[in-house]
C-alpha positions, 0 to 999 in steps of 0.5 A: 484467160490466163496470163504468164510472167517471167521473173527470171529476166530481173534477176540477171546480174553480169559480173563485172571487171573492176581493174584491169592491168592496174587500171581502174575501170570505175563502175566495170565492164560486164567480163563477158563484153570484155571477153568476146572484145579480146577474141574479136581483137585478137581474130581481126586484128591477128590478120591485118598485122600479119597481111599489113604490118602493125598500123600507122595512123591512118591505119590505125581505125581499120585495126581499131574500129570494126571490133569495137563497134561490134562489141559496142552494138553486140553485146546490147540487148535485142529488140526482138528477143530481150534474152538475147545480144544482138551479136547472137540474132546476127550470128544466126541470122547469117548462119540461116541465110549462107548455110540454110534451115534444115527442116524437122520432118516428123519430130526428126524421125526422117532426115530432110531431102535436099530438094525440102530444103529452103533454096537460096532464092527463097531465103533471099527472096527480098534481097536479091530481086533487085539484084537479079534485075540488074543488068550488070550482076543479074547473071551471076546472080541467076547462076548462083541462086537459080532460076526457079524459086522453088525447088522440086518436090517442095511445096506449099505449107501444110496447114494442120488443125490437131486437137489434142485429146485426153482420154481416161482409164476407163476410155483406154480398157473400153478401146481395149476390149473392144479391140479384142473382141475383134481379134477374137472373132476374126481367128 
């Protein structure tokens, strides 16, 4: 059996800020943390000021804080798939269980019904049971989710056992002529 390396992943340098302001960083910061850390601020922070005003000091860690452990634990490197931050798998994470997965039907050559869409029940499946259980919240948990966990028209998985085949020239004018000889004798 054969067996695949990926070289790529030593070769991954990030640039790096070395001063700032001024301000010596030392070693640097990789300038893509740097980034994503000024939008952060800038996204959380823009709001509280214009909700609260600017903070006093005990206010000051919930303006300060939130985006800096994001950037902090963000910005590592997943476990899961190495080449990714661990803010991507998050984004994406979240994406898939607010928004859903529309399916590939046919190699997209027909657009998924809304009933073949995963429903919330079965996306939050593990999440939600405890809450639907729940006295206090199982209600609003019915409403929003529904009652049955999987949609109309939805069914299992379909198990597809396709065997690729490589045919030569030889094979194809064989096929060929044979489809040919049919249309003859039918006119």
């Amino acid at each position: 059996m054969r067996r695949g390396h990926t070289y790529t992943d030593h070769f991954s340098l990030d640039t790096r800020q070395h001063e700032l302001l001024g301000m010596d960083l030392g070693e640097g910061i990789p300038r893509r943390a740097l980034i994503l850390g000024l939008a952060l601020y800038a996204v959380w922070t823009g709001p509280l000021l214009l909700l609260f005003g600017f903070p006093s000091r005990i206010t000051f860690t919930a303006y300060f804080l939130p985006p800096l452990l994001t950037v902090i634990y963000g910005t590592q490197r997943s476990r899961r798939l190495d080449r990714r931050w661990n803010i991507t798998n998050w984004s994406i994470s979240a994406r898939y269980h607010l928004l859903g997965h529309r399916p590939v039907i046919c190699g997209g050559r027909r657009a998924a019904t809304r009933s073949e869409w995963i429903s919330r029940r079965g996306r939050w499946s593990g999440k939600t049971d405890t809450l639907a259980a729940s006295s206090a919240l199982g209600g609003l948990v019915e409403r929003w989710l529904g009652k049955d966990g999987i949609p109309q028209g939805a069914g299992g998985p379909l198990r597809l056992d396709a065997r690729p085949r490589l045919y030569g020239p030889d094979a194809v004018v064989k096929a060929h002529g044979r489809k040919a000889r049919q249309h003859k004798g039918e006119s």
